[in-house]
KEVEXMI-534721 format. One record per residue (C-alpha): residue number from 1; residue in three letters; y negated, z, x. Coordinates in nm, 3 decimals, decimal comma, padded with zeros to 5 digits, always signed. Layout:
REM residues N
 zami voro       Y       Z       X
  NUM  ALA       Y       Z       X
...
END
This chain:
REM residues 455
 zami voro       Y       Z       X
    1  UNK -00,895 -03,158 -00,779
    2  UNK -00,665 -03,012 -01,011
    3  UNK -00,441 -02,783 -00,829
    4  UNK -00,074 -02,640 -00,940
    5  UNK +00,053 -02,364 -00,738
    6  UNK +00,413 -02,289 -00,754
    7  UNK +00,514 -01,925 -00,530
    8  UNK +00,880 -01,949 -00,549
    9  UNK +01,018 -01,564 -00,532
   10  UNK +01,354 -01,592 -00,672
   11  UNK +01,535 -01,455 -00,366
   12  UNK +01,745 -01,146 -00,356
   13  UNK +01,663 -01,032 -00,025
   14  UNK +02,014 -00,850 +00,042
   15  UNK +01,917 -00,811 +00,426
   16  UNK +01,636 -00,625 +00,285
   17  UNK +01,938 -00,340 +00,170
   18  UNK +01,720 -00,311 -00,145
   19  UNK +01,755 -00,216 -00,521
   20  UNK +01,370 -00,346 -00,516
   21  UNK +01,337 -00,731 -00,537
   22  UNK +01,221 -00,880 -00,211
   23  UNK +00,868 -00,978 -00,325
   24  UNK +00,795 -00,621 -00,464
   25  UNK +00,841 -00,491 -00,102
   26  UNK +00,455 -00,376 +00,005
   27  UNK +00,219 -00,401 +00,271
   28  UNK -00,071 -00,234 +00,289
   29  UNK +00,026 -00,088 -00,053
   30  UNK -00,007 -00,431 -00,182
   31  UNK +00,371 -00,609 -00,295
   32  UNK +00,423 -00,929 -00,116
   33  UNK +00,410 -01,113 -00,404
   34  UNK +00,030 -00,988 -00,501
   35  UNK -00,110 -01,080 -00,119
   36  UNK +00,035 -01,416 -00,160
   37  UNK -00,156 -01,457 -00,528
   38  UNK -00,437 -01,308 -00,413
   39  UNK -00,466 -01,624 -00,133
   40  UNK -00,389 -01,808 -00,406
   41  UNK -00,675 -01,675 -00,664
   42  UNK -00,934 -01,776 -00,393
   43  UNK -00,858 -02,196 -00,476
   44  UNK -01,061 -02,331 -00,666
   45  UNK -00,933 -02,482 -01,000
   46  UNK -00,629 -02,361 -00,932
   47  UNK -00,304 -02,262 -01,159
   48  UNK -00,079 -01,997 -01,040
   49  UNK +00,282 -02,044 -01,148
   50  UNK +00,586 -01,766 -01,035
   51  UNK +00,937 -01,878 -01,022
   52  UNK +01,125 -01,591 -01,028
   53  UNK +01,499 -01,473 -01,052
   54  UNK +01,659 -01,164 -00,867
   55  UNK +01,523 -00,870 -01,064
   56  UNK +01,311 -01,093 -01,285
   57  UNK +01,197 -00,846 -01,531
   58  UNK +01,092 -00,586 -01,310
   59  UNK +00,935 -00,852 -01,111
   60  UNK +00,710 -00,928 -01,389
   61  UNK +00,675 -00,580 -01,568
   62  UNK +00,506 -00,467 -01,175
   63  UNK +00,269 -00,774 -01,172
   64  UNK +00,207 -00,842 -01,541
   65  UNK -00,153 -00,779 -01,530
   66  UNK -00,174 -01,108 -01,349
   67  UNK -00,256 -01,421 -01,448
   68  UNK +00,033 -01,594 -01,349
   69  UNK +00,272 -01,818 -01,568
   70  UNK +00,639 -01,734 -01,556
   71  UNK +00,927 -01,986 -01,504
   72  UNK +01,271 -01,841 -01,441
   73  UNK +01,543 -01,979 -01,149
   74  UNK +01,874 -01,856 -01,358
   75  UNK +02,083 -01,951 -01,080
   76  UNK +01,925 -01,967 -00,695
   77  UNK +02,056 -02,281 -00,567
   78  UNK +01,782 -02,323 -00,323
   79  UNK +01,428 -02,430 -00,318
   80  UNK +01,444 -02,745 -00,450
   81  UNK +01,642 -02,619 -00,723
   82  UNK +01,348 -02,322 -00,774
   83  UNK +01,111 -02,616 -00,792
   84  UNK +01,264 -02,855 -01,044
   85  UNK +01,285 -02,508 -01,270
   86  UNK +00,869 -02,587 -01,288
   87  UNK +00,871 -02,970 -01,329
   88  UNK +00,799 -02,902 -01,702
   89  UNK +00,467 -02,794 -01,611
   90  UNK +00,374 -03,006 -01,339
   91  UNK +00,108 -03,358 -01,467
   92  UNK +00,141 -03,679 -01,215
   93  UNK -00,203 -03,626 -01,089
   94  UNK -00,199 -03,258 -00,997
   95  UNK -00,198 -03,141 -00,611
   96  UNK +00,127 -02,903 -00,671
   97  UNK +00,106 -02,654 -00,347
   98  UNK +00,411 -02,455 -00,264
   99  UNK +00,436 -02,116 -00,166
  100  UNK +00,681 -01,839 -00,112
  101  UNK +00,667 -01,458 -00,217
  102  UNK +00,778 -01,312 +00,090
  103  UNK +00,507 -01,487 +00,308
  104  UNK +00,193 -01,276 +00,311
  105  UNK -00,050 -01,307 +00,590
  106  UNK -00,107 -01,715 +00,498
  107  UNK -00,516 -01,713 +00,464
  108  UNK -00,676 -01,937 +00,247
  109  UNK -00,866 -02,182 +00,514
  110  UNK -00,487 -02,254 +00,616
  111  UNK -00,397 -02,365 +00,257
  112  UNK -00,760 -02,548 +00,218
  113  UNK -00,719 -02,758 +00,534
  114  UNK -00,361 -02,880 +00,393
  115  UNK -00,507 -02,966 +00,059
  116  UNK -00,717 -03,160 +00,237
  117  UNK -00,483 -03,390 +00,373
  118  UNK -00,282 -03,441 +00,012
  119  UNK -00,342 -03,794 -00,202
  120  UNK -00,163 -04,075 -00,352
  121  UNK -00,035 -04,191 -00,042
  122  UNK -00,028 -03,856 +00,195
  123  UNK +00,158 -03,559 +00,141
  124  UNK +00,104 -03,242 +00,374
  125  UNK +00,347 -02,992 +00,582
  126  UNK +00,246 -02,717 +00,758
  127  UNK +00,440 -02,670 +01,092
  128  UNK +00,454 -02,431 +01,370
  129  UNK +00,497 -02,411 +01,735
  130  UNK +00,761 -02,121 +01,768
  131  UNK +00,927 -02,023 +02,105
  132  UNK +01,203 -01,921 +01,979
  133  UNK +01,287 -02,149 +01,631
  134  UNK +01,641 -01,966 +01,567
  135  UNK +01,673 -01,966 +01,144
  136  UNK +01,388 -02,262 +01,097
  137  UNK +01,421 -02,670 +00,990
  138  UNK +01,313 -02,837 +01,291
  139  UNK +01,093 -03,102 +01,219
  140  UNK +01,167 -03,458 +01,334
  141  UNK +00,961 -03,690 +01,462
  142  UNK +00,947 -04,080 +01,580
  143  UNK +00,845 -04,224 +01,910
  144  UNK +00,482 -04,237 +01,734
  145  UNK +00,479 -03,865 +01,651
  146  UNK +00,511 -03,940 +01,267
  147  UNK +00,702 -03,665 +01,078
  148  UNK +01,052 -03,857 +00,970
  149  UNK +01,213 -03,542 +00,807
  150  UNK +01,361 -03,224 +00,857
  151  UNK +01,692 -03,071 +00,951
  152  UNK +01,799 -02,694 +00,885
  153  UNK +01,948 -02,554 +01,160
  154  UNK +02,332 -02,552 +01,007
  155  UNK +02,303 -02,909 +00,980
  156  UNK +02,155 -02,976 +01,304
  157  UNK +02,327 -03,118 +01,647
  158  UNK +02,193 -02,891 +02,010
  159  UNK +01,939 -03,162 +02,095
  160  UNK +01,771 -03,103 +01,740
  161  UNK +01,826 -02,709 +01,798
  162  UNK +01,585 -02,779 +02,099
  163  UNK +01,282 -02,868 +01,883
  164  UNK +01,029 -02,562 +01,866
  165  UNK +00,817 -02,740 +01,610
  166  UNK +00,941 -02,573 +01,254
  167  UNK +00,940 -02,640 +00,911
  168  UNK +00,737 -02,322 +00,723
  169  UNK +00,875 -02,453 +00,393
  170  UNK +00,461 -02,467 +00,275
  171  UNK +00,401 -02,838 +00,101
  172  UNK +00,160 -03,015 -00,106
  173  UNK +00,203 -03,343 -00,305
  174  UNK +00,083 -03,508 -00,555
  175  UNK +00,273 -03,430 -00,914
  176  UNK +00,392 -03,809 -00,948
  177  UNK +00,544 -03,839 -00,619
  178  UNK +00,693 -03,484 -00,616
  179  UNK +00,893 -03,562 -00,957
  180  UNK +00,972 -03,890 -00,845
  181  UNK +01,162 -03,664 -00,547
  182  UNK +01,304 -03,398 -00,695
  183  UNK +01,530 -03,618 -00,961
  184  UNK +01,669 -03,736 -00,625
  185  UNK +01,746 -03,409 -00,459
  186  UNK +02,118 -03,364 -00,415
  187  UNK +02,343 -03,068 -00,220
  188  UNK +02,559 -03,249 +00,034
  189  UNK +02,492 -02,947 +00,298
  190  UNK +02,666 -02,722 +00,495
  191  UNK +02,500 -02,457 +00,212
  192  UNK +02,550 -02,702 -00,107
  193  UNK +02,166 -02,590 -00,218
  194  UNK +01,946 -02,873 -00,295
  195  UNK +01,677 -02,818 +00,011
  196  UNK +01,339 -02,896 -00,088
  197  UNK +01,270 -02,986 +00,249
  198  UNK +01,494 -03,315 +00,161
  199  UNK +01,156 -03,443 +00,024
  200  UNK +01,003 -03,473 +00,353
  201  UNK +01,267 -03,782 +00,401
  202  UNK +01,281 -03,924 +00,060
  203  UNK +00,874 -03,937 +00,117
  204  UNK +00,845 -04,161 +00,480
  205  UNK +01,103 -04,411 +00,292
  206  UNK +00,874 -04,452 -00,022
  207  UNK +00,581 -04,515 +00,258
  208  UNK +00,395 -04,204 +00,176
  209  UNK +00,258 -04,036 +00,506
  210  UNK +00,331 -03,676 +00,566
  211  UNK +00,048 -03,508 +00,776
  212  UNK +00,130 -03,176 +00,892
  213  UNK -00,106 -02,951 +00,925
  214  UNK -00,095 -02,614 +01,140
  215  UNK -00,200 -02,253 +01,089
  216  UNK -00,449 -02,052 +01,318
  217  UNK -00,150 -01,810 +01,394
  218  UNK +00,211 -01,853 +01,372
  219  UNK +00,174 -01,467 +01,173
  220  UNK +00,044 -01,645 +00,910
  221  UNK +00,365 -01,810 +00,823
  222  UNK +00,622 -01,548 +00,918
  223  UNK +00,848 -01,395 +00,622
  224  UNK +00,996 -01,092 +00,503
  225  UNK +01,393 -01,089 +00,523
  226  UNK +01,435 -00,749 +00,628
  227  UNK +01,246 -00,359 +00,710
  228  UNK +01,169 -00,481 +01,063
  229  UNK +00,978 -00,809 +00,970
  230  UNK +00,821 -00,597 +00,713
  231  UNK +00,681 -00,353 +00,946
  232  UNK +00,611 -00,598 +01,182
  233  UNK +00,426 -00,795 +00,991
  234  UNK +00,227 -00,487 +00,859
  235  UNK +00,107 -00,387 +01,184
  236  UNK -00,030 -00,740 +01,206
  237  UNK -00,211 -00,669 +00,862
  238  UNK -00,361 -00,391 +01,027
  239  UNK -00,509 -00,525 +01,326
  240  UNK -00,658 -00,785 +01,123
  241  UNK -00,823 -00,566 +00,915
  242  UNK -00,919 -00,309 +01,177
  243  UNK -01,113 -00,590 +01,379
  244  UNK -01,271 -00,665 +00,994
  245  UNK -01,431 -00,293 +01,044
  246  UNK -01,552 -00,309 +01,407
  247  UNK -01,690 -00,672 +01,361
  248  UNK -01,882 -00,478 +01,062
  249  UNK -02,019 -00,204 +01,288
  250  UNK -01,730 +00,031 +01,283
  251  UNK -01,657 +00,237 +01,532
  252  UNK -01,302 +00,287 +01,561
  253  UNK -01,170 +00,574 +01,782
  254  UNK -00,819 +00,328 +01,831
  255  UNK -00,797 +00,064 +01,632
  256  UNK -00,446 +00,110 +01,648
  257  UNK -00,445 +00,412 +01,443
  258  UNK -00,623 +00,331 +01,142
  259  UNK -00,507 +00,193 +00,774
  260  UNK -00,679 -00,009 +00,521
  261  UNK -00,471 -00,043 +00,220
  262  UNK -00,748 -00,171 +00,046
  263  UNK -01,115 -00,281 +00,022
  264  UNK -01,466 -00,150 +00,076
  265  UNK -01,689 -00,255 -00,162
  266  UNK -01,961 -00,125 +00,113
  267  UNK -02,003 +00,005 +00,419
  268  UNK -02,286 +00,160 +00,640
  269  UNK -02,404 +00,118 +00,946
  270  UNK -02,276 +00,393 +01,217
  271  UNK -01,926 +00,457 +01,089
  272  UNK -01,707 +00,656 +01,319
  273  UNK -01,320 +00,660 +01,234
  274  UNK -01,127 +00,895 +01,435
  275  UNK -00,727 +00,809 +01,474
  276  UNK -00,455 +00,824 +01,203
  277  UNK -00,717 +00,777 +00,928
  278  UNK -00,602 +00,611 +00,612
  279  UNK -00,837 +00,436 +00,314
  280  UNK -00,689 +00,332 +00,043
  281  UNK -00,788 +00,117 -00,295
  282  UNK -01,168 +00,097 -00,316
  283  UNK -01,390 +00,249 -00,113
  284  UNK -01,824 +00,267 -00,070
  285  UNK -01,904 +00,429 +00,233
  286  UNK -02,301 +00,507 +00,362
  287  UNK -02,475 +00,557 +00,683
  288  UNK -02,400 +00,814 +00,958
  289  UNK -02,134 +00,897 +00,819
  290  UNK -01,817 +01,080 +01,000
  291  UNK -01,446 +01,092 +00,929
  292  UNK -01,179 +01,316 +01,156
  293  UNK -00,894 +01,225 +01,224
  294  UNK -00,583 +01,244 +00,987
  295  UNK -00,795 +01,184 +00,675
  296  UNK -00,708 +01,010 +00,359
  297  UNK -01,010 +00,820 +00,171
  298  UNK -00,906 +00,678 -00,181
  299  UNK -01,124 +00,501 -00,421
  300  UNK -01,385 +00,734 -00,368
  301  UNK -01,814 +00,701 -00,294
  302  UNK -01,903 +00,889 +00,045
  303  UNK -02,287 +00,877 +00,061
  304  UNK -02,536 +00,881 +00,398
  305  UNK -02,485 +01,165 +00,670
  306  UNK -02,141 +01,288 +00,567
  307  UNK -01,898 +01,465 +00,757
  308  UNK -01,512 +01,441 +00,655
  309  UNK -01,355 +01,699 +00,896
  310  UNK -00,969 +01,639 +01,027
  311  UNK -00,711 +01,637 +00,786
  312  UNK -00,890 +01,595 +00,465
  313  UNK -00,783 +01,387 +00,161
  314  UNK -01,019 +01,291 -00,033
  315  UNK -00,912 +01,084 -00,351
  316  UNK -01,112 +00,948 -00,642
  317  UNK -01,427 +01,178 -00,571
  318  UNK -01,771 +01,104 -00,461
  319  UNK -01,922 +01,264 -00,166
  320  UNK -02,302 +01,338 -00,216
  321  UNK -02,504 +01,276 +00,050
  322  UNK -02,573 +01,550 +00,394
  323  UNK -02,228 +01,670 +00,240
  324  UNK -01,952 +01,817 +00,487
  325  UNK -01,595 +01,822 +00,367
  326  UNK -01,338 +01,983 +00,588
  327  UNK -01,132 +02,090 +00,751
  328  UNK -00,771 +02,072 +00,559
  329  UNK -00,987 +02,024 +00,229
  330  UNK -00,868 +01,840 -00,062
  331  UNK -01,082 +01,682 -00,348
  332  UNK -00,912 +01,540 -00,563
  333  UNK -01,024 +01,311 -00,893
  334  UNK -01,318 +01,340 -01,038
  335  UNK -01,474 +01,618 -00,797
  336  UNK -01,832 +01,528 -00,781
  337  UNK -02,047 +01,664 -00,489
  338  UNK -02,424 +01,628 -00,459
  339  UNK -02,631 +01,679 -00,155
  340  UNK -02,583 +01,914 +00,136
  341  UNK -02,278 +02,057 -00,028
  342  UNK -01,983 +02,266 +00,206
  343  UNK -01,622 +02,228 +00,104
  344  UNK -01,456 +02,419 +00,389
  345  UNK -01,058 +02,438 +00,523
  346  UNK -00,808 +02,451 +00,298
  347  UNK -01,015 +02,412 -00,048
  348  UNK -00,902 +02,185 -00,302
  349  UNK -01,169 +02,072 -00,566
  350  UNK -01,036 +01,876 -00,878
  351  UNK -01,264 +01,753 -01,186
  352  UNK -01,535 +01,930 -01,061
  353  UNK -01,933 +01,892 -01,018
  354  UNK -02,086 +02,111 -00,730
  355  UNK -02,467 +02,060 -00,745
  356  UNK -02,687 +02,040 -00,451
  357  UNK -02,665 +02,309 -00,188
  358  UNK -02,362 +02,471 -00,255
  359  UNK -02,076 +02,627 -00,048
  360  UNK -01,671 +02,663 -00,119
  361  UNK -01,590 +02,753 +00,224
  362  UNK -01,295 +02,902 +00,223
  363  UNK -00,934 +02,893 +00,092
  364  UNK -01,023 +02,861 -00,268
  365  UNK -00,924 +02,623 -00,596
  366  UNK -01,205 +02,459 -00,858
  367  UNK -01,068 +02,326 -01,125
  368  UNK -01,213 +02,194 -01,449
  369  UNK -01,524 +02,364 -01,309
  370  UNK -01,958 +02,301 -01,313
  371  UNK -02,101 +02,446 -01,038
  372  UNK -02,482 +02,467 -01,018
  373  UNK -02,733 +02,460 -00,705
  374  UNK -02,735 +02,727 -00,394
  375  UNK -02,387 +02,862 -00,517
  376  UNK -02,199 +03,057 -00,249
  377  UNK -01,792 +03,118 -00,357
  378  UNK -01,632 +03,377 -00,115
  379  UNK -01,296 +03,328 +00,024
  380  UNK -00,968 +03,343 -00,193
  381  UNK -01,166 +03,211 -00,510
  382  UNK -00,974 +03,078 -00,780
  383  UNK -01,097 +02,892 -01,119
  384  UNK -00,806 +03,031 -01,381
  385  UNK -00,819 +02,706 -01,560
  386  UNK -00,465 +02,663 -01,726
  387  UNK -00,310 +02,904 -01,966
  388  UNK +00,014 +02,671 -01,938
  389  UNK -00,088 +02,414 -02,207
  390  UNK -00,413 +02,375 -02,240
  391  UNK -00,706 +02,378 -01,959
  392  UNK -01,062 +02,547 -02,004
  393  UNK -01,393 +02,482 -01,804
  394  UNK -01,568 +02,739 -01,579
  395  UNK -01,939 +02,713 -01,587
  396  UNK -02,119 +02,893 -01,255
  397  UNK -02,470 +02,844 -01,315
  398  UNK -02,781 +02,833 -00,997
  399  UNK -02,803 +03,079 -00,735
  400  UNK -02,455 +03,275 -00,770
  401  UNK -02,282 +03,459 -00,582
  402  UNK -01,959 +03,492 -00,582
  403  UNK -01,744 +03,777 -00,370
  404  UNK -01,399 +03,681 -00,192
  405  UNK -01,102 +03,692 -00,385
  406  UNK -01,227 +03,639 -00,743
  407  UNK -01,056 +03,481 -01,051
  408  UNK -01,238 +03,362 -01,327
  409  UNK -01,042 +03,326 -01,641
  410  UNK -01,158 +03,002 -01,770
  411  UNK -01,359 +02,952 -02,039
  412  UNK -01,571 +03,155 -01,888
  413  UNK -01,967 +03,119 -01,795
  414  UNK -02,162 +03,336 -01,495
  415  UNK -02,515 +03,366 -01,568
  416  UNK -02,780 +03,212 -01,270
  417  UNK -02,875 +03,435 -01,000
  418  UNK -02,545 +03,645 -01,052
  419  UNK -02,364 +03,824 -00,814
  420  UNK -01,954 +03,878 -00,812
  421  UNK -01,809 +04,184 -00,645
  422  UNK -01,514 +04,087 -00,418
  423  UNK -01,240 +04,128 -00,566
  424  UNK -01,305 +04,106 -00,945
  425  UNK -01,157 +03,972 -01,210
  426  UNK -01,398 +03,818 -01,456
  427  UNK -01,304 +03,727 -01,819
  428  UNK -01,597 +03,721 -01,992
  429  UNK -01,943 +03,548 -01,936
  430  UNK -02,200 +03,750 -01,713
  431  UNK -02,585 +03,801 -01,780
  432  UNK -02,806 +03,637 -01,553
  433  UNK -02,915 +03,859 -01,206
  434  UNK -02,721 +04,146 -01,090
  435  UNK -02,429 +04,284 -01,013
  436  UNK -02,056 +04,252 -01,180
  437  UNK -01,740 +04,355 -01,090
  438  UNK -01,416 +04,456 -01,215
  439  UNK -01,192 +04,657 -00,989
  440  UNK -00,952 +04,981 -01,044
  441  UNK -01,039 +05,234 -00,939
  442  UNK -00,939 +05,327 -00,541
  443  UNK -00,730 +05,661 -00,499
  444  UNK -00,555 +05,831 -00,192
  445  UNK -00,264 +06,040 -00,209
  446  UNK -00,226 +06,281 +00,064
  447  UNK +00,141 +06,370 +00,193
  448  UNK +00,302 +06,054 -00,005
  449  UNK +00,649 +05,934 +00,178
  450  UNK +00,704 +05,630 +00,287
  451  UNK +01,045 +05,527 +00,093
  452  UNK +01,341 +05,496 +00,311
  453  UNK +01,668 +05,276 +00,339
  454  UNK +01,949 +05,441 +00,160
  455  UNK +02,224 +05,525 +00,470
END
């Protein structure tokens, strides 16, 4: 079965009180738009087609790496005016499936089971139960519980208002029959938009049957028309994908308080996730491992036996395993840790390998640095790696030490099994073993004033 997908996202959103299109509004760092072609992507034989109009170019500039064909709404004169912009595109025996832009949370065994119901002679409408149906088409039935059409709610009388079954505005038709209906759309409504929902009608009188179909959740059909929907409906997101991560052995310290704006492309067994923890993009986490609370993980590898102390970020870096990170550290991309290696509170590590064993405990910066094995840096630390244009690498070879408040002035290479006097300034490589140091040298002056305020 051929499929055509049409996601109409033309609208302006204005109770959104937005410069941003509608659709480029995000959850879970994702745009509404993508989460709705991302269901989409996961139908087989299946062609995705945008209708866009309100901020049309930057609505295609943000997703252009998508496959996704383009057909532009120049005036938004309502749905079935969006639609008949696409009619070009549409063949007579193709399963067209409408969608919307601002409705995220629809998952793809809702859309499958309403496919299902969709041939020659059977459209399909997915309705939902809501107790309170204030904004929605109600959808009307006959004394045999057939679906006869649908009336908005401006053009409805009180005893229609009544009905709690609602139109989601989600269809699927065959292309034949839905072209056949569109040329006959007209806007004789309180609104004067040409309603796609008109089709539902123009359907039961050509003796085509129109099953509706329902979702799991009534979440999976609710849209985005202003902030509070949006974080509604985000919280929703959440939960969802917090009861993902405990069904796969996560333990959660409140699944309330964790964020997934984005995927794991692993996890471990005997994950513990303290609150207000966010992971972001893609993420491979191992066994045993730990994370404290008010953590950031993005895109990043954290191997077996781990532990990310509180209020770590921790963003495009890999984690070697036995590792301990934390807390208030900061790795940022391309810092590389092997095994059993210590970043303590307030470090920040950035395009930087630390081999196995070492330890940055302790309010210090590596940057553009290659740290070897059994390294200790002292507090205060700093890899000089920028001389304001250009940056340089630090090498710090096996077995060095290296005394509290140093800078190295990148390039610059200390030889294995070094030691650095606190307190030094190094410039130029060191020999291998010993002892270096740069310092001034200390002086007292006896009977020296304090300097005074002038009265």
């Amino acid at each position: 079965m051929a499929v055509k997908t049409l996601i109409l996202a033309a609208g302006q959103g204005t109770r959104m009180r937005s410069a941003l299109p509608k659709v480029l509004h995000k959850i879970a760092n994702r745009s509404l738009l993508e989460h709705v072609y991302d269901t989409s992507t996961q139908i087989e034989n299946n062609e995705i087609t945008v209708i866009y109009g309100h901020g049309g170019e930057l609505v295609k500039n943000s997703l252009s790496e998508l496959n996704i064909n383009w057909v532009q709404q120049k005036e938004q004169l309502g749905t079935g005016h969006a639609v008949q912009q696409a009619e070009s595109i549409i063949n007579d025996k193709d399963t067209v499936l409408i969608l919307y832009g601002d409705v995220p949370l629809l998952e793809v065994v809702t859309i499958e089971g309403l496919l299902r119901k969709v041939d020659e002679e059977n459209m399909a409408l997915l309705t939902v139960q809501l107790d309170d149906p204030t904004g929605y088409g109600r959808i009307i039935r006959n004394e045999n519980n057939d679906v006869l059409k649908i009336i908005e709610q401006k053009d409805a009388n009180e005893a229609e208002k009544s009905i709690t079954e609602v139109n989601t505005g989600i269809l699927a038709a065959k292309g034949g029959n839905l072209k056949k209906w569109l040329a006959q759309l007209d806007n004789s409504n309180a609104q004067q938009e040409f309603y796609l929902t008109d089709i539902i009608e123009m359907a039961v009188k050509s003796g085509i049957n129109v099953n509706a179909h329902n979702p799991k959740s009534s979440d999976e059909v609710l849209g985005v028309n202003n902030r509070k929907q949006l974080s509604y409906l985000e919280r929703v997101y959440q939960e969802k994908q917090a009861d993902k991560l405990m069904e796969a052995g996560v333990t959660l310290s409140d699944p309330a308080r964790v964020d997934c704006r984005g995927v794991f492309k692993s996890l471990g067994q005997d994950i513990s996730v303290d609150i207000n923890v966010i992971f972001e993009g893609t993420n491979q986490i191992g066994n045993n491992v730990i994370i404290g609370a008010n953590t950031t993980i993005s895109n990043s590898i954290i191997a077996d036996n781990v532990q990310i102390l509180a209020n770590s970020i921790i963003d495009n870096a890999t984690v070697g395993e036995g590792s301990r990170v934390g807390p208030f550290a900061r790795l940022r991309p391309q810092a590389e840790l092997a095994e059993n290696v210590h970043i303590g509170n307030f470090v920040e590590v950035k395009k930087s390998t630390i081999a196995k064993g070492s330890k940055v405990n302790h309010l210090s910066y590596i940057g553009d640095a290659t740290i070897g094995s059994g390294v200790n840096i002292g507090a205060g630390t700093i890899t000089c790696n920028y001389d304001g244009v250009n940056k340089f690498r630090t090498v710090i070879e096996d077995n060095v030490f290296i005394g509290s408040d140093t800078q190295l002035i990148a390039p610059v290479t200390v030889g294995k099994n070094t030691t650095i006097g606190a307190g030094s300034t190094i410039t130029k490589d060191t020999p291998e073993g010993g002892l270096t140091l740069s310092r001034a040298k200390q002086i007292s002056l006896k009977n020296w004033q304090k300097p005074v305020k002038n009265k």
